[in-house]
Each structure stands twice: as structure tokens, then as C-alpha cells.
N, C-alpha and C positions, 0 to 999 in steps of 0.2 A: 675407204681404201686409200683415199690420197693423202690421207691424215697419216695413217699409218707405213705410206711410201714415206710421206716428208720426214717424219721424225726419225725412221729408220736409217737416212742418207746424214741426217745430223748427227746421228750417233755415228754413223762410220767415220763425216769430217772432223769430228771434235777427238776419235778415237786416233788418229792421221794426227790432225793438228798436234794433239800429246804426244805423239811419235817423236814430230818433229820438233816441236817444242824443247822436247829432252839435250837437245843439242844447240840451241840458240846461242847467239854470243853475246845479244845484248842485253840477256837478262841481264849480269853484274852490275850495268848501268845504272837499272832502276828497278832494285829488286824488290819495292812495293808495289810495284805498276806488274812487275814478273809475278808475284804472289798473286794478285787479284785475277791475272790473265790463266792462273792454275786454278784457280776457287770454280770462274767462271766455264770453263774446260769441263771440270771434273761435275758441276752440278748439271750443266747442259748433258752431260753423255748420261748422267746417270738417268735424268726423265728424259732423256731422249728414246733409250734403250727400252726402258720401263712400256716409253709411252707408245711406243710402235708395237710391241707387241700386246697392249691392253685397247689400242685402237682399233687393229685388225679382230680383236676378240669381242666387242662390242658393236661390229657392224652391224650385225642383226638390227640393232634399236636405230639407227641411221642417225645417228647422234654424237658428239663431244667423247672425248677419254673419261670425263668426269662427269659428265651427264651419262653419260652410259654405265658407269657403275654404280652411279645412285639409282640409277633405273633398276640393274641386277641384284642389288642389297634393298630394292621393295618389293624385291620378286615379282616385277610387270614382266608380260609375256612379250618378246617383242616380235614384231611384223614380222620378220622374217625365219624360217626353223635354224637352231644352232647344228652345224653337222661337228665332226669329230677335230678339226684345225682349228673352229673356233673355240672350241673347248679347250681343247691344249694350249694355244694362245691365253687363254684367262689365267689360266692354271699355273705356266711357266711367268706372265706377267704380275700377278699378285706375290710370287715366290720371290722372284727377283728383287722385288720393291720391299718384300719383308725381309728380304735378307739384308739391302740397304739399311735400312732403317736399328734391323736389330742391331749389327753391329755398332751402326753410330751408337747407340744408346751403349751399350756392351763397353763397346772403348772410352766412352764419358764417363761410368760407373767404374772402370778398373781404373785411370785417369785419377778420379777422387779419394777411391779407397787407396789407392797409392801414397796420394799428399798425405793423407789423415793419416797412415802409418808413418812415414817421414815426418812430418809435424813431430810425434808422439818419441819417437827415437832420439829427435834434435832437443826436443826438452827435455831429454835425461843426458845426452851425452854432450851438447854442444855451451857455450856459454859466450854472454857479449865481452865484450873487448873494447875498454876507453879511445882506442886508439883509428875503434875502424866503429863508428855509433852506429847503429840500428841493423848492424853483420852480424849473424851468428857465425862462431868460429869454433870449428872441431880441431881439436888437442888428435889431430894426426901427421905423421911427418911427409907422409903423401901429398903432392901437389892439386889443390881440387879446383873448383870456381861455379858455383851453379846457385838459379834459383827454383824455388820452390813457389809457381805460380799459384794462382787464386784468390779470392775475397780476402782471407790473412797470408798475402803473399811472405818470402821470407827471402833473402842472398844471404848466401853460404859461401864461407870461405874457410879450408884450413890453415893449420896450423904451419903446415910447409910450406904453402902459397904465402905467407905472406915471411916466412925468410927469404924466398923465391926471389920473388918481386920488389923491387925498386918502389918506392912512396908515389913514383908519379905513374908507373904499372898500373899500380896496385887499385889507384885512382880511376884508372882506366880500363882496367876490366871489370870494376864494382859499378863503372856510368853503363858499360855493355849487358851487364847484368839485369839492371836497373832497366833497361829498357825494353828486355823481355818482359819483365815486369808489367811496364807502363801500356805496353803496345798490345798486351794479353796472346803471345804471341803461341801459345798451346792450344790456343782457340783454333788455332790457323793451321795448327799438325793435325788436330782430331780429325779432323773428313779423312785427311790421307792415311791417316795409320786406321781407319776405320774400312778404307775400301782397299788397305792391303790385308787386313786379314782376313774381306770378303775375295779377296782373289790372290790368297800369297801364290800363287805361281804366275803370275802375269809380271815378265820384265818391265813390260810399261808403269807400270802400277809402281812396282819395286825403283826406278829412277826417276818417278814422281815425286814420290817421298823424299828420296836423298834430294832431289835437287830445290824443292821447298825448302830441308831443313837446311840447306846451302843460304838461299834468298835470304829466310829471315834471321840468321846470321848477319849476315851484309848490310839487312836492314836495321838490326840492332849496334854494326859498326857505325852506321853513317850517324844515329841518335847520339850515341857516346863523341862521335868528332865534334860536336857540337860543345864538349865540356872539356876533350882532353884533346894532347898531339896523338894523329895518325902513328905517327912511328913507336911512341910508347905502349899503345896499343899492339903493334905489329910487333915490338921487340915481346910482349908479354908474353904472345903469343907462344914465336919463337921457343920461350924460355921453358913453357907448359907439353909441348911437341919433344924438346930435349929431355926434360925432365920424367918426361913417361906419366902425363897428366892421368888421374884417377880417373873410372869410369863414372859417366853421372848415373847417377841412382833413376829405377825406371819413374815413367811419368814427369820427370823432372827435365830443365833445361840448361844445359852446361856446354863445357868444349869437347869437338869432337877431332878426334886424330885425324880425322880423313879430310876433312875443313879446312884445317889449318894454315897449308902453303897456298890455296886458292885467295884465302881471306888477307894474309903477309902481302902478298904479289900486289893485288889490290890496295891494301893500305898505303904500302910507298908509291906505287905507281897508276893514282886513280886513272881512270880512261877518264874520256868528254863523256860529257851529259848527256843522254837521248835526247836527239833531236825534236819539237816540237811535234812537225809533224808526224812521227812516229807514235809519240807518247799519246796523239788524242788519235789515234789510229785504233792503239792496241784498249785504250779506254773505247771506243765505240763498237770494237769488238765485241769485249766484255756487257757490256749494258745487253747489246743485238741481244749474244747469246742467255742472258737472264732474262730477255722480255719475251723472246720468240717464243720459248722452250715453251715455259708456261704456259703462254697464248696458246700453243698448238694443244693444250693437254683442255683447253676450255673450250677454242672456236672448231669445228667441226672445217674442216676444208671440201 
């Protein structure tokens, strides 16, 4: 029973924390330290949630979350009789956790068959271009910029993007590109576009999402300043926002309208760095929250 108090008070703080989280100032700062602090958040609530009501369901066996369901999947009898709450408890708890689960799977499988249809469209309609090596370039006059994650990653650019853009832009939203690429940063949307479809009506849920694809944006700015100027990036920006930038094709990652003036503001005007002790702060959070969760679903309290 105290297994399943604790995990249940964790899902309500981690459910709180995301609340509050949605509103923080210093993600901008260090929005890879901000990503991992939403990773950690959202995997804690999800076995938190899970694991409170499959602890309470397995009291009978007076044992672990997962020693008490391998005990119920060998069909041992346990000490105690199950009444009608424990039963419900199993019941709502194994749903829950397969509805987790299915969707991730769900979202990784629409995710792929996505690329694989995009791949297959770009080799008929897109072609390289001496001018921009290893780009694929769509003959559209629309403004576009996105890549095409995975094993045969792909950056796209068209045709009008690159009358668009300035040569030193141009530079610099192909380094941005490139670093979703590098960073595997669709890895890092799937949980959330995974636990928004297990709950599209949850706001929390819904500004999880947008403010992840915020971060790794930011974070794919900060890789690219490493190769080009902040401000050419910022003017590119600019240019794709006036232009009435194309939408990115689904599964894939590109610019988004809504981004845009948060990402500009930032590039000319970085803020200070998070503070040290802030940063190993929010990192011992993170760790707690992946070591505890677990533990609690293993050690019986």
C-alpha cells in the first residue's frame, strides 16, 4: 500500500512539475538540459501513474509491482483474497500501460512509413544541385527547408529557398538542418507526439509537445552557431516567416511558423548561460527521477 501511495504522489508531482514546467524562463538557456528535464518528467509520470495503480492491484502477493505480476502471469494464488478494487486496479493498470506502450509503437511505425513514402516521392520529383552537394532540391517556387530523419537521413531544400536566401543563409539554415540530423532529434518528439495521441485532450500534454519542438529547435540553433553567424540565421529565419514558409511534410522536420519570432529574439539577443548550480540541479533531478521510478516498480516499500 505504501508502494502504491508513493508512486501515486510522484505522478501527481511530475503531473504539477509539467504544469509548471510549461512556463519556465530558463529553458531558452539550455534547451538540451530543458529536453532531458521533459524526457525525465514524462517517463517518471508515465510509471509512476502505471505503477500505483498495479501496486495497489497486487497487494494481495505483498510483494514488488513486478514481482507481483510475474507472480499473476504464473497464476500463484496469493495470501491474501483479491476483492472487487483490487481487480479493477489490475485491470485499469495493465490498460494504461498498454495503451502507453501501443501508441509509442503506433507513432514509431506511422513516423517510418512516413520517411519511406517521402524518400520515394524525393526520388521522383527532387534532384541534386552542384551548388548545395549532398541537398536534395525540389523545383518548387515555394519557400521550404527540412529534413528527412533516419538511417538514410536526407536535407531538403527548394527551389525558392534558395532564390530566397543569401549564400551565407542559406549556409546556415542547411548547418540547422544538419543538426537535427546529427542529434537524431525525432527520437526526442516521438514519446511526445506518442502520449499526445494517448491523451489529445489533455492541455498539458498539448504544451508539452509545442514546447519540446521549441527546445530542440534552439538546440539545433545553438549546433549550427558553431558553423555560421547567429544573425544570418536569424535574418533566414526572418525571410521564411515573410515569405509564408511551406508546411513541413508530416513525420519530417522543418520550420515552424509559430517558432519563429521566439527563435529571431534569441539569436540576436542570447540571454546568460544557466547558472552552474542550476544546471547540475536540474540534471540531479532528472537522474532522481529515472532511478527512483524504477526502483519503486522493483523494491516493495
Amino acid at each position: 500500500m505504501i508502494t502504491a501511495a508513493v508512486l501515486a504522489a510522484l505522478a501527481t508531482a511530475c503531473a504539477l512539475g509539467s504544469w509548471r514546467f510549461t512556463t519556465a524562463r530558463w529553458t531558452s538557456r539550455a534547451p538540451r538540459l530543458a529536453v532531458i528535464v521533459w524526457q525525465s518528467l514524462g517517463l517518471a509520470w508515465g510509471l509512476a501513474t502505471t505503477g500505483s495503480m498495479l501496486a495497489f492491484a497486487v497487494q494481495p502477493y505483498g510483494t514488488g509491482v513486478l514481482q507481483g505480476l510475474i507472480a499473476f502471469g504464473r497464476g500463484e494464488t496469493p495470501p491474501q483474497a483479491w476483492d472487487f478494487l483490487h481487480v479493477l486496479a489490475l485491470i485499469a493498470g495493465l490498460t494504461a500501460l498498454a495503451v502507453l506502450v501501443v501508441v509509442l509503437i503506433m507513432a514509431g511505425v506511422q513516423a517510418l512509413r512516413a520517411r519511406r513514402r517521402h524518400r520515394m516521392v524525393l526520388a521522383l520529383i527532387s534532384r541534386d544541385d552542384p551548388g548545395v552537394p549532398g541537398v536534395r532540391v525540389l523545383d518548387h517556387p515555394g519557400a521550404a527547408a527540412y529534413c528527412v530523419p533516419g538511417l538514410r537521413s536526407q536535407v531538403v531544400v527548394s527551389e525558392g529557398a534558395l532564390k530566397l536566401l543569401s549564400e551565407d543563409e542559406l549556409a546556415a539554415v542547411l548547418a540547422h538542418e544538419s543538426a537535427h540530423v546529427r542529434e537524431r532529434h525525432d527520437l526526442v518528439l516521438l514519446p511526445f507526439a506518442a502520449l499526445r495521441r494517448a491523451l489529445p485532450w489533455s492541455k498539458v500534454v498539448a504544451d508539452a509537445q509545442s514546447q519540446v519542438e521549441l527546445l530542440i529547435e534552439m538546440a539545433a540553433d545553438d549546433r549550427a552557431r558553431r558553423y555560421c553567424s547567429p544573425r544570418r540565421l536569424a535574418t533566414a529565419l526572418l525571410r521564411f516567416g515573410t515569405a509564408g514558409a511551406m508546411p513541413t511534410p508530416q513525420g519530417m522536420l522543418g520550420v515552424h511558423a509559430h517558432h519563429v519570432m521566439a527563435r529571431v529574439d534569441r539569436l540576436i539577443k542570447p540571454g546568460p548561460e544557466l547558472a552552474a548550480p542550476a544546471r547540475y540541479g536540474f540534471i540531479a533531478l532528472s537522474v532522481s527521477l529515472l532511478i527512483a521510478t524504477p526502483f519503486l516498480w522493483v523494491i516493495p516499500l
